[in-house]
N, C-alpha and C positions, 0 to 999 in steps of 0.2 A: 504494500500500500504506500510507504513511507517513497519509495521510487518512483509511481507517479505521479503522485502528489510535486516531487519535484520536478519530472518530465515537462509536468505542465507547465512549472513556472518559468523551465527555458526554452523552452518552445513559446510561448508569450513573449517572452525577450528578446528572440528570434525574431520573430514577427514583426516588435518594434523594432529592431534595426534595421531591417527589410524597409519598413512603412517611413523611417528616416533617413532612409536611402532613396526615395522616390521623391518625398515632399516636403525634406531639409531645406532649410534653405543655404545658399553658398555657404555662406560667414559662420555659421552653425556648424558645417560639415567640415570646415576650415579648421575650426577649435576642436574637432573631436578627437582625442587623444587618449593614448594612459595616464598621462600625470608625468609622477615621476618617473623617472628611465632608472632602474634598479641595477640592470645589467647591460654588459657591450653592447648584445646579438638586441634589445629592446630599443638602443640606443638607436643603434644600424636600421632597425626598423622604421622609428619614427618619422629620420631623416630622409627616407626614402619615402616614406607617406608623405610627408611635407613637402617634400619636392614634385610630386605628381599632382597634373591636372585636376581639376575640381570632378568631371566627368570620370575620369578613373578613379577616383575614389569614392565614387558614388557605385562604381560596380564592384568595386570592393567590400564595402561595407554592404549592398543587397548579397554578392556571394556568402559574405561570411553568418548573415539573417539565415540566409537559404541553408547554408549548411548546419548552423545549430539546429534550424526546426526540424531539419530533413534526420539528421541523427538522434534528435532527441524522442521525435514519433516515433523512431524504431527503436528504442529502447521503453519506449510506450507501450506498444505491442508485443515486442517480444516479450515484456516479464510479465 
């Protein structure tokens, strides 16, 4: 039970990044980040997000919506 009880809540989370990947606005999607940078490979990341177009991060963050909900319904179903 305890499992998809959480399933659901990141597949909902999924969803809204999806849905702030459609109808973010630029400036919004501009700031969306982790915060602090903890480590190298996080660092390496950022700057390479920051350095891409507003459009490609817009397909970024809908992939990465898509992929949580899409893994997370399957762990929905299978247990």
């Amino acid at each position: 039970m305890g499992y998809k009880i959480f399933s659901i809540i990141f597949i909902l989370c999924g969803l809204f990044v999806m849905w702030f990947a459609v109808f973010g606005k630029k400036k919004e999607i501009k700031e969306f980040g982790s915060g602090i940078q903890t480590n190298f490979i996080d660092v390496i990341l950022m700057m390479i997000y920051r350095l891409l177009p507003s459009i490609v991060r817009k397909i970024l963050l809908f992939a990465l919506g898509l992929a949580i909900s899409i893994g997370f319904t399957y762990i929905f179903f299978s247990l």
